[in-house]
Every structure is written in structure tokens, then in C-alpha cells.
C-alpha angles and dihedrals in degrees: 000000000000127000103189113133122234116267102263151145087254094060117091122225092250083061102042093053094052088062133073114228126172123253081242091059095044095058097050089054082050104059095027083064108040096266133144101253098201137094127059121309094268093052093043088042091053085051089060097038088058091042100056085046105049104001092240127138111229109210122244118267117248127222127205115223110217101237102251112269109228093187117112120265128229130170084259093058113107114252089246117237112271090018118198124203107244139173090258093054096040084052088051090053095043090049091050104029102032139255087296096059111115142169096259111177093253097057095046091052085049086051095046099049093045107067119155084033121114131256092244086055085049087052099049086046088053095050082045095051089044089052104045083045091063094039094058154000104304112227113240124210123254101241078068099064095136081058095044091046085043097057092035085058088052101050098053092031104062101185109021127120137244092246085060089049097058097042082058097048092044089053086052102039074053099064142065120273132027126345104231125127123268136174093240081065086083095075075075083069087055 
């Protein structure tokens, strides 16, 4: 059923890419090979992809961590450059925003690109965010295709279970090409 190759040195970028391979399996070829094993999936799965083509090993990215900011934080204070969600931060929210305040994707980002902007901008961002996220079908980021296939499933297939769903992710994660959701994934179900 499926015809993706095994992760190996003998595979080319081109063909590596059009494949689906799980984090897990990433990181084995990694350190089997040489390579830095840290950092998310796409940047891992860049690594590799420059690898197969030259033979090179691309060094790991390195992150700053801000130096954690002790001052007291009001809805005036500036949201600091590389911010970085702390406890401190996820209590001022709390305080401000309620019990049922988190760290959702869309609002760090928003946190992250906004630097130089106040905390009460960040709060209004935050109501906004929660709001657009109830009116209408949320993006998910790429590095989440089995969530996004998942939903997409889900949203053509009423009625079918979840067991249904994942046959048909694991046929498609199985073939050549993108892992988005379409309709011809169901001969997985025959």
C-alpha cells in the first residue's frame, strides 16, 4: 500500500520532501548521520534536505533567551524583543484575562511579532484572536499536517470515525506528494 522509500543517505532532497516521515524518524536519520538533532520538524527536515543534496552538516540554530525581566508588569510595560512566554507572563494574563486565559499559537506569535507594543495592546489582541477563532476555521500551521488532514477529513466525511480518519492519513502520509486531505484518500477505506 504504501511506496515511500525508507529515510536514507541514497535518497535526494527532491525525493525526501515529497514524502511524509514522522519527527521520530528525522531524528534517527540525524544522529545516525552525524546531524544536530535539535530544533522543530521543518528545520530538522531542512538539515536533512541539505544533507542528501551536498553531504554537508548544517549546524544547529541557536536561540537567545531574553534574560528574565524581574520588573513589575502593568498593561503600559512594552512586550520586550525575543520574548519568551513565562510564568510571570502566563500569571499577568490570568490576572488580567481570567482562569481561562492560555498561550494558544495565534496569540504567541502575536506576542512574538509585536514587540515594542504594550501589554494592554497585547490584551485587546488576545479578546480579538479568541474571537476570530470562534467566528471561523482556525489556520494551522504546516509543521501540523496530521491536525489539519484530520479536520479537513472531518469536515467532508459527517459521520465517520476517527478510526476512518487515520487509515486514511496513514494511506496518504504513505504516498508520494502533499499531505492534504482529498476526497480519493477514501480507497484507503476499501
Amino acid at each position: 500500500m504504501s511506496d515511500r522509500p525508507a529515510l536514507n543517505q541514497s535518497l535526494d532532497s527532491k525525493t525526501f520532501k515529497s514524502y511524509y516521515y514522522l519527527k521520530e524518524e528525522l531524528v534517527d536519520f540525524c544522529r545516525r548521520n552525524g546531524l544536530p538533532v535539535s530544533g522543530g520538524k521543518m528545520e530538522i527536515a531542512e538539515r536533512i534536505s541539505c544533507f542528501l543534496d551536498t553531504g554537508k552538516v548544517q549546524a544547529a540554530r541557536t536561540t537567545r533567551k531574553a534574560a528574565a525581566n524581574t520588573k513589575v508588569m502593568t498593561e503600559d510595560s512594552i512586550i520586550e524583543p525575543d520574548f519568551v512566554c513565562t510564568e510571570r507572563h502566563r500569571a499577568f494574563f490570568k490576572e488580567r484575562i481570567g482562569k481561562g486565559f492560555s498561550f494558544n499559537v495565534a496569540f504567541q506569535k502575536w506576542l512574538k511579532s509585536n514587540a515594542g507594543k504594550s501589554y494592554g495592546d497585547a490584551i485587546d489582541a488576545y479578546h480579538r484572536i479568541v474571537k476570530e477563532k470562534k467566528q471561523g476555521k482556525t489556520v494551522i500551521d504546516r509543521q501540523f499536517e496530521y491536525n489539519t488532514y484530520i479536520r479537513d477529513f472531518f469536515e467532508d466525511n459527517k459521520g465517520k470515525s476517527l478510526e476512518e480518519a487515520i487509515t486514511c492519513w496513514n494511506y496518504k502520509k504513505g504516498i508520494k506528494g502533499h499531505n492534504r486531505y482529498e476526497k480519493s484518500d477514501l480507497t484507503a477505506l476499501s
